[in-house]
Structures are given as structure tokens and as C-alpha cells.
PAKOLRO-850766 format. One record per residue: x, y, z of N, C-alpha, C in turn; residue in three letters. Coordinates in pm, whole numbers, padded with zeros to 5 digits, always signed. Example, Ala and Ser with C-alpha at 12.3 -4.5 7.8 and 13.67 -1.06 7.14 Angstrom:
2
+01319-00569+00780+01230-00450+00780+01320-00330+00780ala;+01285-00225+00708+01367-00106+00714+01290+00003+00787ser;
//
This chain:
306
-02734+05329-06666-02772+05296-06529-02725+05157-06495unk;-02777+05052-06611-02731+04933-06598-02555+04934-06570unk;-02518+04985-06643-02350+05005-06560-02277+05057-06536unk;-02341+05166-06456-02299+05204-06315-02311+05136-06217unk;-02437+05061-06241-02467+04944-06130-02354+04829-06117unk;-02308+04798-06276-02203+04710-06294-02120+04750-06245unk;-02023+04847-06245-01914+04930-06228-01933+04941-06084unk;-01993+04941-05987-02007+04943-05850-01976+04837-05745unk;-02007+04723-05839-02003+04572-05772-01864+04524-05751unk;-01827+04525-05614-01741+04475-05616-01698+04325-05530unk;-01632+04255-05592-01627+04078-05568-01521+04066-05506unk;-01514+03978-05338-01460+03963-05289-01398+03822-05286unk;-01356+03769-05291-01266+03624-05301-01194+03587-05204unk;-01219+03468-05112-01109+03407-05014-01067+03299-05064unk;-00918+03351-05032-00785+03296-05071-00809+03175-05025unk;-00808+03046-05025-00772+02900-05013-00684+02920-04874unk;-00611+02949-04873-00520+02958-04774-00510+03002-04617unk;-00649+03065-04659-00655+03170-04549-00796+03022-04480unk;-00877+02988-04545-00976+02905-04494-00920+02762-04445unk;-00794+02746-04496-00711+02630-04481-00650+02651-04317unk;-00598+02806-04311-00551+02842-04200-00597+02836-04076unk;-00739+02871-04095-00858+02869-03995-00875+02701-03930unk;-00934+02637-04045-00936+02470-03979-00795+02428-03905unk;-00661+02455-03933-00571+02391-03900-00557+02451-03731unk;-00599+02596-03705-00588+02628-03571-00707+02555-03510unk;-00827+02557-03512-00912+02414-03447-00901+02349-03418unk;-00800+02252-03529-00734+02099-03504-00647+02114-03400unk;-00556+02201-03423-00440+02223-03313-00522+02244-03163unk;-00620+02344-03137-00646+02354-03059-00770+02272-02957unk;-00816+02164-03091-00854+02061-02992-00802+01958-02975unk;-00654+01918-03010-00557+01855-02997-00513+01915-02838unk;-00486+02040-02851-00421+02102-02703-00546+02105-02600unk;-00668+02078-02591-00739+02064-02493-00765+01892-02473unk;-00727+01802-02587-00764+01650-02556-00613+01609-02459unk;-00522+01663-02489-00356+01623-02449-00440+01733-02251unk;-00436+01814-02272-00466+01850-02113-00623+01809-02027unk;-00681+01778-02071-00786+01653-02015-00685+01528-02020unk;-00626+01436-02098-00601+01337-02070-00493+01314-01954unk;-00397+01447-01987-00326+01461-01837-00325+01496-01724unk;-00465+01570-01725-00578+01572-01604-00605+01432-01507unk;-00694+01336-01619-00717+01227-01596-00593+01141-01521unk;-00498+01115-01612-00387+01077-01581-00316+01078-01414unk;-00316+01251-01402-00282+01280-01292-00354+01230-01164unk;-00466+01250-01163-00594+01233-01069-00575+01099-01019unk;-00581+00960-01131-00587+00813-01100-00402+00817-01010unk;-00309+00853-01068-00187+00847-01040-00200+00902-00852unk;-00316+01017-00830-00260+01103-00672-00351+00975-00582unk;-00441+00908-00657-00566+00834-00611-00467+00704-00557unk;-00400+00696-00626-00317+00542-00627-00210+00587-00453unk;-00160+00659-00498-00035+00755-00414-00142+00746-00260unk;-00218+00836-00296-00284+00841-00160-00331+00744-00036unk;-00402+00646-00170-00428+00487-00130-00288+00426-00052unk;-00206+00410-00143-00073+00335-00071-00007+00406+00021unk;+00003+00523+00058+00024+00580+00157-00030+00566+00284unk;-00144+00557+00311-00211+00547+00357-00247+00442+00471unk;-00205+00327+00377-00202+00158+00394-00103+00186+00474unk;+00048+00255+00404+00169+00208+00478+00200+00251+00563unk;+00103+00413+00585+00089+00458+00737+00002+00381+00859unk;-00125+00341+00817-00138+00234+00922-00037+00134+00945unk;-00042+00084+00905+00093-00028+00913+00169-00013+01008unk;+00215+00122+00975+00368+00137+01045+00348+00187+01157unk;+00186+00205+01221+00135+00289+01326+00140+00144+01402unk;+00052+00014+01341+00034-00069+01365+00206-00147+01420unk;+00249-00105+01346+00380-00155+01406+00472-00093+01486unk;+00481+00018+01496+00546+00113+01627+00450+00110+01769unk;+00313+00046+01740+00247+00033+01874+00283-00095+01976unk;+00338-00094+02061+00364-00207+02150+00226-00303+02160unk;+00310-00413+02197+00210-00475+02185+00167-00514+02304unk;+00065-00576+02361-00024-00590+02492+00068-00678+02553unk;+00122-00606+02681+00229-00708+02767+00163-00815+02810unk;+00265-00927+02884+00224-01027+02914+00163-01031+03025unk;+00201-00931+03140+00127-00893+03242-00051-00922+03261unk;-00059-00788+03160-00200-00742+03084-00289-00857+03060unk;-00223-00952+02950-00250-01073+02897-00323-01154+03019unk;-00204-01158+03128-00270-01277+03216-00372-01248+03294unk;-00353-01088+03341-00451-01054+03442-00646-01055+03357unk;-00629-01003+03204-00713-01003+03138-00794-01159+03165unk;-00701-01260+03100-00772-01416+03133-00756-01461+03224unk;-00750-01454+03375-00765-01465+03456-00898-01387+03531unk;-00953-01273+03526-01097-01242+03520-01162-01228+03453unk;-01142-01317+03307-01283-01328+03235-01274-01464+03310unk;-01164-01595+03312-01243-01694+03326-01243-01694+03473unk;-01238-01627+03559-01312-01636+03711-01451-01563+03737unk;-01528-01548+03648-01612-01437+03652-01754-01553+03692unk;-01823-01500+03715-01953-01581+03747-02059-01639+03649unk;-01990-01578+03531-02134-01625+03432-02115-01753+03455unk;-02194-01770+03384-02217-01989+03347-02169-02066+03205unk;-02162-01937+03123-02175-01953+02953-01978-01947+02965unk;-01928-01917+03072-01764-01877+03046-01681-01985+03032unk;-01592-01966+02952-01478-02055+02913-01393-02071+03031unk;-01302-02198+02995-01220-02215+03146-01087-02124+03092unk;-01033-02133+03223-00901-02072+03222-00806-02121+03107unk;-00805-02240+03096-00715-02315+02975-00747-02296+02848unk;-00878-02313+02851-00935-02292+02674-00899-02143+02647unk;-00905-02038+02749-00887-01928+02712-00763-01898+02696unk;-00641-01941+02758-00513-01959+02759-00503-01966+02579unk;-00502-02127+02555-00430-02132+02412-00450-02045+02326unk;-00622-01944+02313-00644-01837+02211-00555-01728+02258unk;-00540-01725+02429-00457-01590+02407-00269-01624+02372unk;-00245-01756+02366-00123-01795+02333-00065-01739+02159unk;-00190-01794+02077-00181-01762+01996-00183-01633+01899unk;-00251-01580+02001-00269-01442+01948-00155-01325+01967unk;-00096-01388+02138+00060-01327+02137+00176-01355+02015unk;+00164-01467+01968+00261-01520+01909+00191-01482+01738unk;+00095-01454+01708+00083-01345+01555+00164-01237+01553unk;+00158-01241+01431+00245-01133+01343+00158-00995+01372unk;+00208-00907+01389+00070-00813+01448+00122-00692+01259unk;+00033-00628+01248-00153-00636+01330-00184-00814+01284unk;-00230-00838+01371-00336-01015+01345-00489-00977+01323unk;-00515-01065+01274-00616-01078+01196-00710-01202+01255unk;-00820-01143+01356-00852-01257+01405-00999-01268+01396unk;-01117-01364+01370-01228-01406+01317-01274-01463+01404unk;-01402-01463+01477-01460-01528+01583-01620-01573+01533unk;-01665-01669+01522-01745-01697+01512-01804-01717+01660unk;-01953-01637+01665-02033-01642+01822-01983-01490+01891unk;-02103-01409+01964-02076-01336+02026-02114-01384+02159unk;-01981-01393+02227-02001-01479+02397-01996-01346+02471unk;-01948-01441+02618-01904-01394+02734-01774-01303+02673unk;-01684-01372+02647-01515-01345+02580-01527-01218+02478unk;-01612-01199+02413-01602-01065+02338-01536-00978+02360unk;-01531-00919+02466-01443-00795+02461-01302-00820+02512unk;-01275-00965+02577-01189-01020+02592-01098-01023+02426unk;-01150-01108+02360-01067-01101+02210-01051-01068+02208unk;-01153-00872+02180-01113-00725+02135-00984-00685+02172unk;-00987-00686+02326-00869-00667+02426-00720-00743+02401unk;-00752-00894+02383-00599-00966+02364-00536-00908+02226unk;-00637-00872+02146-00588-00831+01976-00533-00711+01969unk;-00461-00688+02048-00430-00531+02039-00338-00522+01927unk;-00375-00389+01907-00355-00343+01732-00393-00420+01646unk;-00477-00522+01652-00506-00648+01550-00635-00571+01517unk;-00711-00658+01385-00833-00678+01343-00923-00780+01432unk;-00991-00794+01464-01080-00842+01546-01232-00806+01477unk;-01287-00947+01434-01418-00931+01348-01534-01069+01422unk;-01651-01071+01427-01732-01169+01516-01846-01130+01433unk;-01893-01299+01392-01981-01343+01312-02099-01376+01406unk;-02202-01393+01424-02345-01368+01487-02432-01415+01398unk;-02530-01474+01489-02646-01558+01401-02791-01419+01454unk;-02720-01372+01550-02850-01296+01622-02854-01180+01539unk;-02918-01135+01486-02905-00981+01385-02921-00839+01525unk;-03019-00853+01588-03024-00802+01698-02937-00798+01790unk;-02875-00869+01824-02798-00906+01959-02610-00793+01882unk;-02599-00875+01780-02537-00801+01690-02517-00655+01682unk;-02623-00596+01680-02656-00458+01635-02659-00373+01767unk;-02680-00467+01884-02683-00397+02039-02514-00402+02096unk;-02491-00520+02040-02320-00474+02088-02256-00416+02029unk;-02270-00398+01885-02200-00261+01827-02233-00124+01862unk;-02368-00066+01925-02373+00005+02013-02338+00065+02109unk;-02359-00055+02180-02290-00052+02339-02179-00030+02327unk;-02094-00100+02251-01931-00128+02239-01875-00061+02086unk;-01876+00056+02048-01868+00095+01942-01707+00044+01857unk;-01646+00013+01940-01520-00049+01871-01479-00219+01859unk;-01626-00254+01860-01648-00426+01830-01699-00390+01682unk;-01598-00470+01599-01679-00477+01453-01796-00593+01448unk;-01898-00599+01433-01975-00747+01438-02074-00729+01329unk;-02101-00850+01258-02235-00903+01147-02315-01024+01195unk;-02395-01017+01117-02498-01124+01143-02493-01197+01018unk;-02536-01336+01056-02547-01406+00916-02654-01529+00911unk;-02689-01559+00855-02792-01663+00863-02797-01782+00843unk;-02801-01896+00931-02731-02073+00903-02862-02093+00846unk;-02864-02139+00735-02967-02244+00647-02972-02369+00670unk;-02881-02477+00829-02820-02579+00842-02895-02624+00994unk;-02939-02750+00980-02987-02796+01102-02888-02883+01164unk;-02889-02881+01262-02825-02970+01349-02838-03162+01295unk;-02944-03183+01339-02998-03343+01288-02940-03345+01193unk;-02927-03245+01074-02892-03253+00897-02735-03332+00864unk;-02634-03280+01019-02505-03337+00973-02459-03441+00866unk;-02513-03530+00901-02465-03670+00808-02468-03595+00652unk;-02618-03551+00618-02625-03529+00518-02571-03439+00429unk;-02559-03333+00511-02485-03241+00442-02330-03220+00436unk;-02278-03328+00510-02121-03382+00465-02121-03452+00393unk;-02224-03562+00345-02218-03623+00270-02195-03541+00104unk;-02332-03425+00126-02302-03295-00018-02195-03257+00014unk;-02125-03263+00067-01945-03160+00034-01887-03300-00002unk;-01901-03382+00032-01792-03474+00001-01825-03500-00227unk;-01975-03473-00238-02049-03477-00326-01949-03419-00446unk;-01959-03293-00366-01932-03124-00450-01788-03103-00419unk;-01699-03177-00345-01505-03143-00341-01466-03095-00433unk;-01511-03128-00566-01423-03103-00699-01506-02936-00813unk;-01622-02933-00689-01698-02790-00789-01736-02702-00713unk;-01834-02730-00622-01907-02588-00516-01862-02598-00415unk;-01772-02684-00360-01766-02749-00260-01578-02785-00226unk;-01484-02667-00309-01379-02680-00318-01299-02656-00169unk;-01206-02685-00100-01126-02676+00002-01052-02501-00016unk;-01025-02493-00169-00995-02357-00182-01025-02254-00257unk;-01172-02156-00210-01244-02085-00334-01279-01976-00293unk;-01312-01890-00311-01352-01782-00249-01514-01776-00243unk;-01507-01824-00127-01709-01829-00103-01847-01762-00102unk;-01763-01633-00147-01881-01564-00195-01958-01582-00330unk;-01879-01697-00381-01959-01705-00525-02009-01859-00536unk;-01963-01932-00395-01976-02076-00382-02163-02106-00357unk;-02182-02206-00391-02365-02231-00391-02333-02383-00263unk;-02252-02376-00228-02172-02564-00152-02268-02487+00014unk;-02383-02607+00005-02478-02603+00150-02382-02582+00252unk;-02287-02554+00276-02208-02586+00455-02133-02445+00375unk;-02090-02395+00328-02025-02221+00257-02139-02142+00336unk;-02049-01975+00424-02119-01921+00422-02086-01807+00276unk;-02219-01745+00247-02131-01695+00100-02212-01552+00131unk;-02262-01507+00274-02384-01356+00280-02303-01297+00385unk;-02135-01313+00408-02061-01232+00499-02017-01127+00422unk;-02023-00998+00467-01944-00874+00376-01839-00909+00297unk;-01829-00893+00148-01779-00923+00060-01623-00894+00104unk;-01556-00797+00191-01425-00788+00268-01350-00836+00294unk;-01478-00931+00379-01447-01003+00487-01330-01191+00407unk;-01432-01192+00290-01306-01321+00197-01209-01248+00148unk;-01148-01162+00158-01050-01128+00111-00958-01115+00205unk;-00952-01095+00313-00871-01112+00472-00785-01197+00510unk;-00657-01175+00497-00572-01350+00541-00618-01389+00675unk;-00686-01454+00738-00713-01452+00854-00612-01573+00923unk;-00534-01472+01043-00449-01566+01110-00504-01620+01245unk;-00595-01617+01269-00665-01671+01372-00810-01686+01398unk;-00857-01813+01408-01025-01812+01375-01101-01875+01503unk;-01195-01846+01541-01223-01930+01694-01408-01961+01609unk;-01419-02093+01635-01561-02099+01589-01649-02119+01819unk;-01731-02025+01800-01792-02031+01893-01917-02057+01882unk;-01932-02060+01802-02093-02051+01776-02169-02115+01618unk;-02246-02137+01573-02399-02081+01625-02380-02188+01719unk;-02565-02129+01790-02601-02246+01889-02604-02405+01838unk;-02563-02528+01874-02630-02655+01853-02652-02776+01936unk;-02726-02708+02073-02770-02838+02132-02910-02881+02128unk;-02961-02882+02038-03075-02928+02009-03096-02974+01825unk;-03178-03070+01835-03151-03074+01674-03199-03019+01556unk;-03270-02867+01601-03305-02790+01499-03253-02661+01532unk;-03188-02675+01622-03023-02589+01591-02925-02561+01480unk;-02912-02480+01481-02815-02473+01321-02676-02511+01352unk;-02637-02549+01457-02491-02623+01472-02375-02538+01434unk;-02252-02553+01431-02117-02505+01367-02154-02590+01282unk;-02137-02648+01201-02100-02732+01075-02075-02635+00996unk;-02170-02607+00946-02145-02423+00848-02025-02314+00882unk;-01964-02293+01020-01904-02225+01102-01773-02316+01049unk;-01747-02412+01084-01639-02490+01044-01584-02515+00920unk;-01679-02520+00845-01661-02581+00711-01552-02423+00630unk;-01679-02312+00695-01645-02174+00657-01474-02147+00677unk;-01446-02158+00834-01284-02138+00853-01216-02218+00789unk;-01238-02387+00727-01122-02451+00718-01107-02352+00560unk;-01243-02353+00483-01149-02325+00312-01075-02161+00315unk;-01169-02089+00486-01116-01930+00500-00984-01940+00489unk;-00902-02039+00580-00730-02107+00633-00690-02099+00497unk;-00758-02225+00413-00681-02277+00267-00635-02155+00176unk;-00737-02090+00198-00751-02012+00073-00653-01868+00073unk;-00594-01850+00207-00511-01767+00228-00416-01694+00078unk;-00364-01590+00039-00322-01521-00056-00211-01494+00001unk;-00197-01402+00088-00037-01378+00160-00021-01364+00301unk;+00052-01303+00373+00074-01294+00525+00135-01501+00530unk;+00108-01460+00637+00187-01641+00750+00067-01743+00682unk;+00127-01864+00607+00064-01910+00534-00035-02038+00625unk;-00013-01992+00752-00070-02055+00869-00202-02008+00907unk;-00289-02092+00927-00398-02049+01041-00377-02122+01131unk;-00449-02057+01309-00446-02117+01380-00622-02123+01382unk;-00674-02253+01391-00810-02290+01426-00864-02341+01549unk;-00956-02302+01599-00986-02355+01742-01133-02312+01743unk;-01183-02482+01802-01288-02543+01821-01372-02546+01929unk;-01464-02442+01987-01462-02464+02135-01636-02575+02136unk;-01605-02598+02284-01706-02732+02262-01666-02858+02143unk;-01557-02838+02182-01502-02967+02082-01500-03125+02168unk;-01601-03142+02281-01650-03262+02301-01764-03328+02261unk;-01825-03195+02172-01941-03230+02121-01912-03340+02001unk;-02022-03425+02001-02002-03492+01907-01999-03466+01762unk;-02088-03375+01724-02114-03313+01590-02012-03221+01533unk;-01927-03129+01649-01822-03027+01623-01723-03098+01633unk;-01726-03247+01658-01570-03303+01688-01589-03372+01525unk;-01708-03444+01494-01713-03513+01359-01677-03408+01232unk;-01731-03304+01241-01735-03194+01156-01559-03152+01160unk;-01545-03154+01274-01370-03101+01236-01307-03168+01151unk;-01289-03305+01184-01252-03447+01149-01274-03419+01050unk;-01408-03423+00967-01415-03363+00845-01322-03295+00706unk;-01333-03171+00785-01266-03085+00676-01143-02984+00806unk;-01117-03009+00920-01017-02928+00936-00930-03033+00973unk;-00963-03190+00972-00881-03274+00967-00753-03335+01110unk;-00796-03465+01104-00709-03511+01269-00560-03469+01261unk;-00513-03481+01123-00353-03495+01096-00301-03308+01113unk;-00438-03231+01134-00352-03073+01211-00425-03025+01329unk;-00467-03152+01388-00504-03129+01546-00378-03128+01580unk;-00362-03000+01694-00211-02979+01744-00213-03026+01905unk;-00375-02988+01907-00406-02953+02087-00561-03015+02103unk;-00592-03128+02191-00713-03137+02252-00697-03120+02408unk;-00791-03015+02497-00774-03044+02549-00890-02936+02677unk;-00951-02983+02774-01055-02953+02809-01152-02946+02701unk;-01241-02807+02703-01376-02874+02569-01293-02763+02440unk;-01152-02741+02418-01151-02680+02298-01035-02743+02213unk;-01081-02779+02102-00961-02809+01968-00898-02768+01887unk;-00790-02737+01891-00698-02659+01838-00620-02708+01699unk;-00651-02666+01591-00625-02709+01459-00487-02605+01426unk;-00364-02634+01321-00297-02559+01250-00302-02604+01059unk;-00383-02484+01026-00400-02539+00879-00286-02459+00811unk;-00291-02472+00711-00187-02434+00590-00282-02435+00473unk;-00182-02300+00421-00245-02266+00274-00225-02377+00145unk;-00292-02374+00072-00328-02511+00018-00339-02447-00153unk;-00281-02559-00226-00265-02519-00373-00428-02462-00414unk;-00463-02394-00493-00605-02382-00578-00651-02468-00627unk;-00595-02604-00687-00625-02749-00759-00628-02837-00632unk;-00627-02835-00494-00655-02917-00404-00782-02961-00398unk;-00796-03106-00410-00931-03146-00458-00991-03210-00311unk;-00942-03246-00206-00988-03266-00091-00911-03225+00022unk;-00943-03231+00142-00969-03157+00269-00843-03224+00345unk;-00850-03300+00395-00753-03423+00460-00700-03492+00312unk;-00574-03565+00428-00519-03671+00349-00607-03773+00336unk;-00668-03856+00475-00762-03923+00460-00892-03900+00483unk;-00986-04019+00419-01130-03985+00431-01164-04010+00576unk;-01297-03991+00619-01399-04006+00723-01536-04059+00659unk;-01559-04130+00740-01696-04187+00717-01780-04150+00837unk;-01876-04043+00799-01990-03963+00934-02075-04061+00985unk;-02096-04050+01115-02166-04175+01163-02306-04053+01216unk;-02410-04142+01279-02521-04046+01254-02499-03925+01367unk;-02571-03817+01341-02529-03723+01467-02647-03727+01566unk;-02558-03701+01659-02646-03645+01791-02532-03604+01895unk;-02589-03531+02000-02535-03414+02061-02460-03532+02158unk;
//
């Protein structure tokens, strides 16, 4: 019985070769699924890139086959904003040189307004095919004209800066030139009291070829003044990356005493191009990254008042 039982058993054996065979198709075949994921991947970032630059170079070229706002247009435009009845309106001249300049950009232009005025939709209008962006202290006021006017881009931002404070807080930039307080930095990471550094992170990356400081309010001395507004465009100018290595700057209410000291400052007498009624017209230039001050020469702030 015992072997028959023996004699029955039969022993099966795998060949080495055959178990060898098995692992090597695995390997192969998760070799052939890592090679088509990675050229998955590959592909995807490559259509992402394609799409992106396409994209760009179709605006562009939209931006550049669009005529640009005749001169006609131009005059009749500033000619009834500044005949209009408000009280808050710019004269005919001050409005002139912004729309001078804005003809004479490289289009699309790139233009930055500090203050939402009377002129608002005026800018919008002279910038044709341009960027057109307006900085606001009012968060509200802000948020009602992007409403009303759905093709005004506008933000709000908040001056931490009093009017009375001038002296002092030129005195901290003159402090800080060489650290927080550089002529050319990108200010969203700057801590320098007169930097605004809470504007959409975008917005410093923008060559901006044209800047109008209008605002905040400062006739009173717990007003937050331009100082902050100013300080902001001259290192916005410096700090330029590419496009026209030019800004054009302009100062309105530049008889004020505080917005005329503050220019003097940091957008400097030696690129005043134009004074003339209440607006000042600066041309800055892009400026090395190791530029350790503002002007050639210094200023000494005398005390402020309006």
C-alpha cells in the first residue's frame, strides 16, 4: 500500500528559466509604462508652454494691427473732459501733456494712475489698446467703478503715511537707500515706510511706461499725502526689466509743497522735463540693480505743510 502510494506521487519542478522569464517581462513592462507616463508628462508641460506663448503673441499682434486712437479723437476727448463743470477737473494743459505722452508710447502702453478722478475714463479712453490700471485709497469707491464701468481695472490700497509725517519719513528712506529702501527692488518684499508692497503681486512685474500720481488725498495733515504714491512710481520707473527703458512721470498738484519736496526727493530736479500749470512732468530711466541713491544730488527736506 505504502508503495503504491509511492509510485503515484508525482514531482513537479520549475525550470529556473522559466521563473527568470516571468520577472524579466515585469521589468520590461514597467519600464514600458514609466517611458509612456513620462512622455505623457513631457508632452502636456511642452502643449502648456506652446499654448501660453501663443497666446501672448496673439494678443500682441491684435494689439498691434489695432489702430491707434486718432488725433482727432484725442483732442475732442480733452477738450470735454477739461471744459466740463466739475470743480475737481484738470485744466486743458495738464491734460494735454498725459495725452501727449500716451500718443507717443509704444502701444500696447502700459499706463498706472494713481487716484480715481474726474479723468478716469478719460485715461481708459486715451490708452487705446493699452493697459490702463488705477490705484485707490477708497476700497468702496473702487469697487463701485468697477461696476459701473466694467472695463476700468481698479484696486484699493492702504497709505500707512500722514501728511505732517513728510520730513520724517524721507528722512527713513534716505536711512534705508542701501537695504529696504533701494531705488531698484521689487516692492513687494520691501518693509521701506514710503513702498507700497499690498498692490496685486502683477502689478510689480509690469514695465510701466506711463505713471500719473493723482492721488491719495493730502490737504490736510492727517491726510495720507502722495509721498507713498511717489516714492512707489520713481523705484516702479527704475526697476523696469524690458520694453522703453523710459518712464514718463507726472505729478499733478505739483504746486503743492509736499508733492513738489517729495518729487525733488526721489524722482529728482535733473529729470524734470516740464513744470507747468499745477502738473510735473518727470522722465526717469532704468537704473542699474546696485544703484544706491535716487538723484545725483542730495536734498535736504524742510518742514512740511500744504
Amino acid at each position: 500500500m505504502k508503495n503504491n502510494l509511492t509510485n503515484g506521487t508525482k514531482l513537479i519542478l520549475l525550470h529556473p528559466y522559466i521563473q527568470k522569464q516571468g520577472s524579466s517581462n515585469r521589468l520590461w513592462l514597467l519600464a514600458f509604462i514609466s517611458f509612456l507616463t513620462l512622455a505623457f508628462l513631457v508632452t502636456l508641460i511642452y502643449t502648456r508652454e506652446s499654448i501660453t506663448t501663443t497666446t501672448s503673441t496673439v494678443a500682441a499682434a491684435v494689439a498691434a494691427a489695432s489702430p491707434p486712437l486718432s488725433s482727432a479723437v484725442a483732442r475732442a476727448l480733452v477738450h470735454y473732459a477739461s471744459n466740463s463743470n466739475s470743480t475737481d477737473k484738470m485744466s486743458h494743459t495738464d491734460i494735454k501733456q498725459i495725452s501727449d505722452a500716451l500718443r507717443q508710447c509704444s502701444h500696447p502702453c502700459n499706463f498706472l494712475v494713481f487716484g480715481l478722478t474726474h479723468e478716469t475714463l478719460l485715461w481708459k479712453a486715451l490708452n487705446h489698446n493699452g493697459r490702463t490700471v488705477f490705484i485707490d485709497e477708497n476700497r468702496y469707491y473702487a469697487a463701485y467703478i468697477e461696476e459701473k464701468y466694467p472695463e476700468i481695472e481698479a484696486y484699493d490700497v492702504q497709505y500707512a503715511t500722514k501728511l505732517s509725517e513728510m520730513p520724517e519719513l524721507i528722512a527713513a528712506v534716505k536711512e534705508q537707500v542701501r537695504n529696504e529702501c533701494r531705488p531698484v527692488q521689487n516692492l513687494l518684499f520691501s518693509e521701506c515706510k514710503l513702498g507700497l508692497n499690498d498692490l496685486p503681486n502683477q502689478l510689480y512685474e509690469v514695465d510701466w511706461d506711463v505713471i500719473l500720481v493723482d492721488g491719495p488725498r493730502g490737504y490736510w495733515p492727517e491726510a495720507p499725502g502722495r509721498m507713498a504714491a511717489i516714492f512707489t512710481a520713481a523705484v516702479l520707473a527704475r526697476s523696469k526689466k524690458g520694453g522703453n527703458p523710459k518712464t514718463h512721470v507726472f505729478v499733478h498738484d505739483f504746486n503743492m509743497k509736499v508733492d513738489r519736496i517729495t518729487s525733488d526727493e526721489f524722482l529728482c530736479r535733473e529729470n524734470l522735463v516740464k513744470s507747468k500749470d499745477m502738473m510735473g512732468h518727470f522722465v526717469l530711466e532704468r537704473m542699474d540693480s546696485n544703484a544706491a541713491q535716487f538723484c545725483r544730488s542730495s536734498h535736504t527736506p524742510p518742514s512740511s505743510s500744504s
